[in-house]
C-alpha positions in Angstrom: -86.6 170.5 -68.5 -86.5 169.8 -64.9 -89.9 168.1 -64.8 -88.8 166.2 -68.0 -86.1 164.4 -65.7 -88.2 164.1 -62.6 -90.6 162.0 -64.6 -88.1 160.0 -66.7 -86.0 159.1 -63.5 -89.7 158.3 -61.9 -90.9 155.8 -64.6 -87.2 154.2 -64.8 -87.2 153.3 -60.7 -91.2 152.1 -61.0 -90.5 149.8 -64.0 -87.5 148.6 -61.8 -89.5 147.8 -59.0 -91.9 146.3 -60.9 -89.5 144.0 -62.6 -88.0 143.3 -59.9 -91.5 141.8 -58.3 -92.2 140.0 -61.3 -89.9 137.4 -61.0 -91.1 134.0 -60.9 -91.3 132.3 -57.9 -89.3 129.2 -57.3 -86.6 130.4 -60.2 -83.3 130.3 -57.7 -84.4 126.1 -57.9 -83.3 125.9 -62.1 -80.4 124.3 -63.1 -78.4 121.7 -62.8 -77.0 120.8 -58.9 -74.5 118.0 -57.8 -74.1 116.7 -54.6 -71.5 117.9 -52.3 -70.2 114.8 -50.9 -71.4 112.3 -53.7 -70.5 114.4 -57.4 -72.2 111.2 -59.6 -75.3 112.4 -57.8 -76.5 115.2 -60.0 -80.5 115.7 -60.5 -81.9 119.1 -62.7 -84.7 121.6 -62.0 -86.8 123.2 -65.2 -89.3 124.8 -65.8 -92.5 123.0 -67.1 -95.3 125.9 -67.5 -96.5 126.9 -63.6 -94.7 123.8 -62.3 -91.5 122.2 -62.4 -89.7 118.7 -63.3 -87.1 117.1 -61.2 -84.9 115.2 -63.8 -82.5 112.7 -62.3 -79.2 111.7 -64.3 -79.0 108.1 -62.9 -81.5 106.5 -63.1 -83.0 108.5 -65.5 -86.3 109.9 -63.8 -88.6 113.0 -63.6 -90.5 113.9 -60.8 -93.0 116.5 -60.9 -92.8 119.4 -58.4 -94.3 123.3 -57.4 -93.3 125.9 -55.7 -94.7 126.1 -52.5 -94.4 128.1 -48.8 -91.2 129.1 -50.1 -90.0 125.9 -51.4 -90.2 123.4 -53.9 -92.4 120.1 -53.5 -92.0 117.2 -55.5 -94.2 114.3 -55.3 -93.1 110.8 -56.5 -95.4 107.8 -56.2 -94.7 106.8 -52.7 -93.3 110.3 -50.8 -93.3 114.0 -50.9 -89.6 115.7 -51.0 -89.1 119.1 -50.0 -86.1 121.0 -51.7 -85.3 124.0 -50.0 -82.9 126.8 -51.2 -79.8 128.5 -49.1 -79.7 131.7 -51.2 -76.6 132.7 -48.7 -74.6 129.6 -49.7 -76.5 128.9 -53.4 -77.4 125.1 -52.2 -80.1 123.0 -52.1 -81.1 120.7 -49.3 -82.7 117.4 -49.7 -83.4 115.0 -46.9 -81.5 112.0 -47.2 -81.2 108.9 -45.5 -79.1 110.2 -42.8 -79.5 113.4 -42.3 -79.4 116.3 -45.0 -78.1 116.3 -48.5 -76.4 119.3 -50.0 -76.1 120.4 -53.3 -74.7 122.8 -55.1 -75.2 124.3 -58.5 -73.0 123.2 -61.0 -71.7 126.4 -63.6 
């Protein structure tokens, strides 16, 4: 009986950990986020297969983007944005034109 526990507990933890290292990269970016200091400026993040779409509210625009060195690249027809993730404060930055943007993800 013993042994019986020792290999259920065993094959619980390892399908944990394996769960747990199976999560897609680049999913803390889904959702919808709003700006901090400007709340009309709201863009969404989904999932399109192994890549993702950028989907501004106004104008109405997608951009395509992946998941790369830890964050997520979109590429529009004249520059490259990099979004990173704050998993401490659950934000996104964007550069702006002066300086940072933040955003946060609206519930």
């Amino acid at each position: 009986m013993p042994n019986l526990i020792f290999r259920f507990t065993t094959i619980c933890l390892l399908s944990a950990v394996g769960l747990t290292g199976c999560a897609s990269r680049g999913s803390e970016y889904l959702g919808k986020w709003v700006n901090t200091k400007v709340p009309n400026d709201t863009f969404q993040v989904i999932r399109n297969g192994d890549s993702y779409l950028i989907v501004t509210e106004n104008p109405k625009a997608e951009v395509g983007a992946i998941y790369k060195d830890g964050t997520l690249e979109g590429k529009g027809l004249l520059l490259t944005v990099d979004l990173t993730y704050v998993k401490r404060t659950d934000t996104i930055l964007t550069p702006g034109l002066f300086g940072q943007s933040e955003y946060k993800r609206q519930k």
